[in-house]
N, C-alpha and C positions, 0 to 999 in steps of 0.2 A: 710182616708177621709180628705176632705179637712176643715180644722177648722171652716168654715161656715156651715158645711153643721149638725147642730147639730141633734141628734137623728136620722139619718140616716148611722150610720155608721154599726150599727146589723141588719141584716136580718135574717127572719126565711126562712129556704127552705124545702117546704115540699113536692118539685120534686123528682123523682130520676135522673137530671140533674146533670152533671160534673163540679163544681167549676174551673174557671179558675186558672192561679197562682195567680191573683192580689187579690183574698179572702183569706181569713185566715179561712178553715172550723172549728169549734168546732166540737167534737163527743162526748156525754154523757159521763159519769162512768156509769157503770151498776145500782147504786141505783139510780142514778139522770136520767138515760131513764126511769123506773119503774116508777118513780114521775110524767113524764113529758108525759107517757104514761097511767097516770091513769085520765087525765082530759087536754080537748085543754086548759081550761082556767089556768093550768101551765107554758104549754109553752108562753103563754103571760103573765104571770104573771114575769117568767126569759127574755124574749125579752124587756120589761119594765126596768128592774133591768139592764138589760145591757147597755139599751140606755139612763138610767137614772146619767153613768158614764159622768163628765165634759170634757171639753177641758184642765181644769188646771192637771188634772190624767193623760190625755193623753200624753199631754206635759213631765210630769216628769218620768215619764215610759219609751215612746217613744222615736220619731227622729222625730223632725218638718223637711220639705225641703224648698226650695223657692215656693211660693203660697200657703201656708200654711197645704202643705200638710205632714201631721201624719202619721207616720208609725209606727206600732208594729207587734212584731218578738213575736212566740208561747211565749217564755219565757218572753217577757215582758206584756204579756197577765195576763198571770199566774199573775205578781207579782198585777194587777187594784183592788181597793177593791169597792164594789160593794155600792151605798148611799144606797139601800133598799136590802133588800134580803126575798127574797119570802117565806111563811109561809111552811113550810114543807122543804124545800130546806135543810136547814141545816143535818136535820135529816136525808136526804138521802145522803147524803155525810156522814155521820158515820155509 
């Protein structure tokens, strides 16, 4: 996304719609769908926690381009840490 465009760079898709290449899809771990499938107000709970990552994260992860556009690769996803992390989340990751 382009570095203006704050909090807008996660979406939740809850189509059975085809992600273009230009998205990066996430797909759960098996305990983190369970979590995410025991209450909507999880999945917004992790859509929060995701859009709650900066520009300065993004940046040091990433690849800025000219017009300030940010890109991250699945692996530099991986490495973002997360300012809030949703209450149960942890625990479905172990």
């Amino acid at each position: 996304a382009r570095q203006n465009s704050v909090g807008k760079r996660f979406r939740l898709n809850r189509s059975n719609a085809v992600a273009l290449n230009n998205y990066l899809c996430l797909y759960p771990l098996a305990g983190v769908e369970t979590w995410l499938a025991a209450s909507v107000a999880n999945e917004l709970l992790l859509l929060d926690a995701l859009r709650s990552v900066g520009n300065t994260a993004l940046k040091a992860n990433g690849r800025e381009y000219s017009g300030g556009l940010i890109k991250l690769e699945p692996r530099e996803l991986r490495d973002l840490s997360l300012a809030v992390v949703p209450l149960g989340l942890i625990e479905a990751l172990t």
